[in-house]
C-alpha positions as CSV (number, residue, x, y, z in Angstrom):
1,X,-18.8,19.9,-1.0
2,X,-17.7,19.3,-4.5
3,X,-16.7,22.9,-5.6
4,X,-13.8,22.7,-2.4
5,X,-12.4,19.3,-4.3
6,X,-11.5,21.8,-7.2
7,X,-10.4,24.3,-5.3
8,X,-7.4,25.0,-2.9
9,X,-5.0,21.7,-1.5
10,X,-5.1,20.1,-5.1
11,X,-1.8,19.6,-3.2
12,X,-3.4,16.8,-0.9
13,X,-3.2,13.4,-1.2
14,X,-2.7,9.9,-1.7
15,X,-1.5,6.6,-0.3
16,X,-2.0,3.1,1.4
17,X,-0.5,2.4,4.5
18,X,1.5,-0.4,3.0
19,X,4.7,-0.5,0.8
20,X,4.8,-0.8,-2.9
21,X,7.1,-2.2,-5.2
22,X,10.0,-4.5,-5.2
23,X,12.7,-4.3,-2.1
24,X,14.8,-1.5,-2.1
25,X,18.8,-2.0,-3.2
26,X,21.3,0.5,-2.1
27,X,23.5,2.3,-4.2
28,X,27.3,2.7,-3.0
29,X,28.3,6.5,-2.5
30,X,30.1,8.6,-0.2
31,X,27.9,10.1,2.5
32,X,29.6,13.3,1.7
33,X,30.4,16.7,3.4
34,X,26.9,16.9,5.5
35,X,24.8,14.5,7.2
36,X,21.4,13.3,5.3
37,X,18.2,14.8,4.9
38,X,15.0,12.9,5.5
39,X,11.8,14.6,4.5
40,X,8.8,14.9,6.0
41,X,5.3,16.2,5.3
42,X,2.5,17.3,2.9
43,X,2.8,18.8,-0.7
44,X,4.8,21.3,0.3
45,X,8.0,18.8,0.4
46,X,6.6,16.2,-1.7
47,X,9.3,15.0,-4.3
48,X,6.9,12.5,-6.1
49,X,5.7,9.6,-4.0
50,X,2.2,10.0,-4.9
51,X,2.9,9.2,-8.3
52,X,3.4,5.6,-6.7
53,X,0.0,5.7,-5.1
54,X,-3.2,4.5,-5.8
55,X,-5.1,7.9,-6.6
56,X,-7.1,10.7,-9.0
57,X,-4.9,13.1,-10.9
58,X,-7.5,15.2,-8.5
59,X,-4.0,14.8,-6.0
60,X,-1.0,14.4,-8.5
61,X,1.3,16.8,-10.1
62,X,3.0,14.2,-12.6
63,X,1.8,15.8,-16.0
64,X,2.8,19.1,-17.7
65,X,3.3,22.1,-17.2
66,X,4.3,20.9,-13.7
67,X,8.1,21.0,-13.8
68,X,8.6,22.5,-16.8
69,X,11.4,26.0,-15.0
70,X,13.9,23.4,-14.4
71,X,13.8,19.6,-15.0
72,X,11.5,20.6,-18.1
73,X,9.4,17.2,-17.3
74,X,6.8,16.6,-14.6
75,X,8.7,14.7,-11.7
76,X,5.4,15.2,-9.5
77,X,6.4,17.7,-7.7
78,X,3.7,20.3,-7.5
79,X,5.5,23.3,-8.5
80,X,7.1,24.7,-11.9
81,X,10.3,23.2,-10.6
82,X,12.2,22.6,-7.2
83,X,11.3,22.5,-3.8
84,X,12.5,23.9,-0.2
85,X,14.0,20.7,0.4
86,X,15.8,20.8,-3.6
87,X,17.4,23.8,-3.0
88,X,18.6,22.7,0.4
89,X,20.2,19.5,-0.8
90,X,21.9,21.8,-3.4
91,X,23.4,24.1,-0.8
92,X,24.3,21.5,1.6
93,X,25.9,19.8,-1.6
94,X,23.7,17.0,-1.2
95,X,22.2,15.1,-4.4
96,X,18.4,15.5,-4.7
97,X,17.1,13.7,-1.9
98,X,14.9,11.3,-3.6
99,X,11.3,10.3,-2.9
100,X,10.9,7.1,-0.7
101,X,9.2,5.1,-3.6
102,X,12.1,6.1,-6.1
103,X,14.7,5.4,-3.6
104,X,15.8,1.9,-5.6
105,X,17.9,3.3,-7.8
106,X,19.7,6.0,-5.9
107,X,21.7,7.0,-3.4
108,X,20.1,6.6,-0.7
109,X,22.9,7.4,2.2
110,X,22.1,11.0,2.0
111,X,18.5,10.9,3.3
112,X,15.2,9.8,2.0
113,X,11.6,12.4,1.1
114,X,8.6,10.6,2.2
115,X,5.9,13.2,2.1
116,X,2.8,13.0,0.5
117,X,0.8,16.1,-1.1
118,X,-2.9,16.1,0.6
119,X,-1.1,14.5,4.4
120,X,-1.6,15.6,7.8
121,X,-1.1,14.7,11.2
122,X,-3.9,13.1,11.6
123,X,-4.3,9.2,10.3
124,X,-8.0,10.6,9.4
125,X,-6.8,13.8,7.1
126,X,-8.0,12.5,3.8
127,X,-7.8,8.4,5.3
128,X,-7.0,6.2,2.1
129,X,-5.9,8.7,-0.8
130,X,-2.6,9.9,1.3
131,X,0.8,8.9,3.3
132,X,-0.5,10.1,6.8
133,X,2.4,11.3,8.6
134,X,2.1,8.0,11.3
135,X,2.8,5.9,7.7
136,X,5.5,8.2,6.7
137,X,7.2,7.0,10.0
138,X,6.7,3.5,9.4
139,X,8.6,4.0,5.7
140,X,11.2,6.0,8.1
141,X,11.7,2.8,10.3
142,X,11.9,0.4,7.6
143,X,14.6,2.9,6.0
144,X,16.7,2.6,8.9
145,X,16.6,-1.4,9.1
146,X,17.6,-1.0,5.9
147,X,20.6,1.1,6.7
148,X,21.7,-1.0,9.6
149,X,21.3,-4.0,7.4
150,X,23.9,-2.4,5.0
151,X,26.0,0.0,7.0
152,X,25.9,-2.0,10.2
153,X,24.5,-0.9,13.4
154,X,27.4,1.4,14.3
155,X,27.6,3.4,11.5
156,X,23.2,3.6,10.5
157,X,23.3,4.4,14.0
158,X,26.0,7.6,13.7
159,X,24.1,8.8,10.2
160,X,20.9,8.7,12.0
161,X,22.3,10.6,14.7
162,X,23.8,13.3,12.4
163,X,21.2,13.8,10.2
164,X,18.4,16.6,9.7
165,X,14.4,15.8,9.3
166,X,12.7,18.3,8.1
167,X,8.6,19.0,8.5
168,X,6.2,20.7,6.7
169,X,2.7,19.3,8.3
170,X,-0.2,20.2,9.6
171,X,-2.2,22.3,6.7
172,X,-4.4,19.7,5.9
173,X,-5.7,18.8,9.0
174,X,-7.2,22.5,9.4
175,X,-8.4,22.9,5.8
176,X,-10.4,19.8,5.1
177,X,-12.5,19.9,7.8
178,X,-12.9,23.9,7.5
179,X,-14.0,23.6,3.6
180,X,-16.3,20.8,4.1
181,X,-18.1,22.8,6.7
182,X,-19.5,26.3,6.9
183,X,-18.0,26.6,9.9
184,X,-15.0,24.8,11.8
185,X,-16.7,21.7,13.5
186,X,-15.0,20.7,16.5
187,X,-13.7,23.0,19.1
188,X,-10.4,24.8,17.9
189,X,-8.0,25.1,20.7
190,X,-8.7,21.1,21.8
191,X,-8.2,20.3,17.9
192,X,-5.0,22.1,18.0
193,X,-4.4,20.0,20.9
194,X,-4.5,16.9,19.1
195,X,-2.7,18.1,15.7
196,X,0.1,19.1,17.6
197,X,0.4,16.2,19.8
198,X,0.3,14.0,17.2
199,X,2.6,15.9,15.6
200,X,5.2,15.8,18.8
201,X,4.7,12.4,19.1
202,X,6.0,11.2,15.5
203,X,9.3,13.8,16.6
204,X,9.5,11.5,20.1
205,X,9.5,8.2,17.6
206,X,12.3,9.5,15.5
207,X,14.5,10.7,18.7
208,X,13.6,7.4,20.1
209,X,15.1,6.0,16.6
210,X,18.4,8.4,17.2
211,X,17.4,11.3,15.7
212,X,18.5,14.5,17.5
213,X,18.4,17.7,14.7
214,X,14.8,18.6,13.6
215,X,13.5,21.6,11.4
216,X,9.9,22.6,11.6
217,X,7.9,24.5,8.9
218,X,4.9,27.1,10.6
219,X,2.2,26.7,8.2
220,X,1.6,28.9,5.4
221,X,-1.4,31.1,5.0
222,X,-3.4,29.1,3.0
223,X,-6.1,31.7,3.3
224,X,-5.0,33.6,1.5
225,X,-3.7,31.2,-1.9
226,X,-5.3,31.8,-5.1
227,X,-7.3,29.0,-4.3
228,X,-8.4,29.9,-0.8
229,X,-9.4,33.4,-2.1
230,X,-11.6,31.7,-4.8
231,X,-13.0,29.9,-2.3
232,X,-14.1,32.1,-0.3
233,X,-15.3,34.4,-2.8
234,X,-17.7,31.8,-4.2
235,X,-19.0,30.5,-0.6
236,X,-19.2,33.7,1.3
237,X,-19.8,36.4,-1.3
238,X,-16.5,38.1,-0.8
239,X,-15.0,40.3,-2.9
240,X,-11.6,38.3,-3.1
241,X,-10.6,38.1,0.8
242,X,-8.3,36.1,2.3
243,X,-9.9,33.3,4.9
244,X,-9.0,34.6,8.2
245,X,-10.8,32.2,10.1
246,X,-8.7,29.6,8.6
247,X,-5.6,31.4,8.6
248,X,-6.4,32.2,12.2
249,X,-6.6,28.6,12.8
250,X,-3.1,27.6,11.1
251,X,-1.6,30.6,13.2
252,X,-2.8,29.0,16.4
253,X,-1.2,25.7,16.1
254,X,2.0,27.7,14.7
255,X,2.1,29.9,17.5
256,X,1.9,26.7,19.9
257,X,5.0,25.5,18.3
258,X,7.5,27.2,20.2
259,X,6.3,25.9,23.8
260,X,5.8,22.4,22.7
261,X,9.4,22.2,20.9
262,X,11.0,23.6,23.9
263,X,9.4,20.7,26.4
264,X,10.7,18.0,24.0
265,X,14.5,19.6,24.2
266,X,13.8,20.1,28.2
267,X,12.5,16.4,28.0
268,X,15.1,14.5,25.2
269,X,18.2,14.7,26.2
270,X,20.1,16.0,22.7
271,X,17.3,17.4,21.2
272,X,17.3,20.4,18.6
273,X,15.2,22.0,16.8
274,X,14.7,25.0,14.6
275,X,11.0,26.9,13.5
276,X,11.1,28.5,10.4
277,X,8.5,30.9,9.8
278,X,7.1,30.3,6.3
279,X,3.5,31.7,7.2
280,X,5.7,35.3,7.5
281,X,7.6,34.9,4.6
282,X,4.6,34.0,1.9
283,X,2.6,37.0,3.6
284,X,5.1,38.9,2.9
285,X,5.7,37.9,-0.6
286,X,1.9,38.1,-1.1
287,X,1.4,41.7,0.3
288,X,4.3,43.1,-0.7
289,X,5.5,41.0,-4.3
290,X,7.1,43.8,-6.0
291,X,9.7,43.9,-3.0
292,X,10.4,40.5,-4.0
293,X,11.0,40.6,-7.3
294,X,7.2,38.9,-8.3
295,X,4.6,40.8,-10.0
296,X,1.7,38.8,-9.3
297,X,1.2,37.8,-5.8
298,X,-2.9,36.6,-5.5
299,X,-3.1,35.1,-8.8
300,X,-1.5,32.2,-9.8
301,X,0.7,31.2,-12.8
302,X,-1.6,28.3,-13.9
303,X,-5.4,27.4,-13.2
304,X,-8.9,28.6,-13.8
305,X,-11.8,30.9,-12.5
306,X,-10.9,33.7,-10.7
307,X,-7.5,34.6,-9.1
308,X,-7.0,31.1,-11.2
309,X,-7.7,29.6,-7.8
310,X,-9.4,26.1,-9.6
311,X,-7.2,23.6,-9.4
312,X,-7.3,22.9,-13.0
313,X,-4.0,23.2,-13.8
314,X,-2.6,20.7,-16.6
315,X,-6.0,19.6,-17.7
316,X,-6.3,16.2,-16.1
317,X,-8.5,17.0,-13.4
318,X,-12.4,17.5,-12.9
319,X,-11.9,21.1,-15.0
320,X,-10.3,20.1,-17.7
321,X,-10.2,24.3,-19.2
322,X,-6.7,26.2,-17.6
323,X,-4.8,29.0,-18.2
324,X,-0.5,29.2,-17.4
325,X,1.4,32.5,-17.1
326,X,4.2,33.3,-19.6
327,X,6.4,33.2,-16.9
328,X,6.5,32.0,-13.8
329,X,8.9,33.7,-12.0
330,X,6.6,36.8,-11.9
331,X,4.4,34.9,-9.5
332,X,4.3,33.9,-6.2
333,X,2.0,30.9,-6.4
334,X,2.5,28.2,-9.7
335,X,-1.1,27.0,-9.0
336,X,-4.1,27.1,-6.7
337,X,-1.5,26.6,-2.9
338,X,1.4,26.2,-4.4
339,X,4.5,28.1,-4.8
340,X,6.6,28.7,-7.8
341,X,10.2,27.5,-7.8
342,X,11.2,31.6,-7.5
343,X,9.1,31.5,-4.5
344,X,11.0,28.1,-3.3
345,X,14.3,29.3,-3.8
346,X,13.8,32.8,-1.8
347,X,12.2,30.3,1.2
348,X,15.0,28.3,1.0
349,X,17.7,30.7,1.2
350,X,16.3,32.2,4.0
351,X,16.1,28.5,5.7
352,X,19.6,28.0,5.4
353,X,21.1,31.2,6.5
354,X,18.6,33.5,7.3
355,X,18.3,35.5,10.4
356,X,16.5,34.5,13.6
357,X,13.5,36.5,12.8
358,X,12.8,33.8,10.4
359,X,14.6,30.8,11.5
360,X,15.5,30.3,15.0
361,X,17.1,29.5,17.1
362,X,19.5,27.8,14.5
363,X,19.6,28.7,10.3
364,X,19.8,25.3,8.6
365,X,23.6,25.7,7.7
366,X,24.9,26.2,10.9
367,X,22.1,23.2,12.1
368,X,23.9,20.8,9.5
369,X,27.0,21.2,10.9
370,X,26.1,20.9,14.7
């Protein structure tokens, strides 16, 4: 339906299966005090790469006011200012880890973002306008030749080994098919089936590759976003509700997470993971803000319509007409699903030494230096 492409994963996007752009040079630097960080997933980690992509501003974040709380420029990033995975390269002293297209003229031996805003799973989540996760793997293979090629095989081989791959996937392959539909159309628990065993087998490719320390996102609520609220609001006649049909589903394949992770480290011999809960942490912030530090939890900082949940911010998409917040930081959400950088930075301080009712069974700090 038209009204959904305005509405709720403005976040989702863009890409061809095929690489862009001149071959990628290395610049020399230390590895430095941690291993690398390669990236992983939809627009909740996406650094910029589908800027690079053939796409509609429908899926981009590279115009103002995105960016504007701390590099004061859009970068493409859909948020105010940094990400989860930002903040973590700043605690792990890391540089930012930069996206996989922008990767030519920086250092790239501390790890790599390939996630795309609008990717899932599933090649078929939004097939042509994103970096499916399966493509995402393929950039991660070619980065790898790449380090052999200027590390040699020994020494790729170690910072493989060491390094951390984050995720954040999955969202999209739930949503799309939910908001195109009035009701889910295929049968829930064998869908979840698939997502997640696609999902298990891009984590079997990396191992396969030497990879051996993973961190895994849950999915957030995206129900209940400014956006899905709007949605549901205008398609059901709610008064402002959350979609719990929809949340119900991203619950499900979260709460299959545990099981299937623990088969891989029963399976893989070296395996480790961590699951960090960010569908508890934005509920929380949502029904609780004032706990946080936010004042406004269900509407966002920029956007249109009710709970501003049209994804109009910056003007360069079908509704041209927005509105942005005086300040950020009093909001959980910068725009119709995503968070703010306040919101980031809380999440990511949590990931990296947060207790195990939110990350378990490591917290990313002591998972760095495992």
């Amino acid at each position: 339906m038209a009204f959904s492409n305005n509405l709720f994963f403005g976040c989702c996007l863009i890409v061809f299966a095929f690489l862009l752009g001149s071959p990628i040079e290395f610049v020399e630097g230390n590895i430095g005090p941690f291993p690398a960080l390669f990236v992983f997933g939809d627009s909740i980690l996406d650094s910029g790469n589908n800027n690079y992509i053939n796409t509609t501003t429908q899926f981009q974040a590279n115009f103002p006011p995105y960016g504007e709380t701390f590099f004061k420029s859009p970068t493409g990033r859909p948020c105010d200012g940094r990400l989860i995975s930002d903040f973590i390269a700043e605690f792990a002293n890391l540089p930012l880890i930069p996206a996989y297209f922008e990767i030519g003229t920086d250092k790239f031996l501390h790890g790599v973002n390939f996630a795309s805003s609008g990717s899932g799973c599933l090649v078929e989540t939004n097939r042509g306008i994103v970096i499916d996760l399966p493509t995402q793997l393929a950039h991660f293979n070619e980065v790898v030749q790449l380090l052999e090629n200027k590390l040699g095989q020994q020494q790729a081989q170690q910072l493989v080994a060491d390094a951390v791959y984050m995720f954040s996937t999955g969202s999209n392959d739930y949503a799309f098919p939910y908001l195109s539909n009035p009701k889910f159309p295929f049968p829930k628990e064998e869908f979840s089936e698939m997502v997640l065993g696609n999902f298990t087998a891009i984590l079997k490719e990396i191992y396969n590759k030497g990879g051996r320390k993973f961190t895994i996102f849950t999915l957030p609520p995206e129900g209940c976003s400014p956006g899905g609220r709007a949605f549901n609001e205008q398609a059901n006649g709610t008064s402002g509700d959350c979609m719990q049909e929809l949340n119900g589903l991203l619950q499900m394949h979260s709460s299959a997470l545990p099981q299937k992770l623990n088969q891989l480290q029963q399976n893989l011999t070296g395996f480790n993971y961590t699951l960090f809960d960010l569908f508890k942490l934005f509920t929380e912030r949502i029904d609780n803000p004032s706990k946080y530090g936010f004042k406004v939890s269900i509407e966002a900082c920029c956007g249109t319509g009710q709970f501003r949940g049209i994804n109009s911010c910056g003007g360069k998409r079908q509704v041209k007409e927005y509105e942005l917040c005086p300040n950020a930081t009093d909001h959980v959400f910068f725009d119709a699903s995503h968070p703010t950088e306040e919101a980031n930075r809380q999440f990511a301080e949590l990931l990296w030494n947060g207790t195990t009712d939110v990350i378990a069974p490591h917290n990313l700090k002591s998972f760095f230096l495992m």
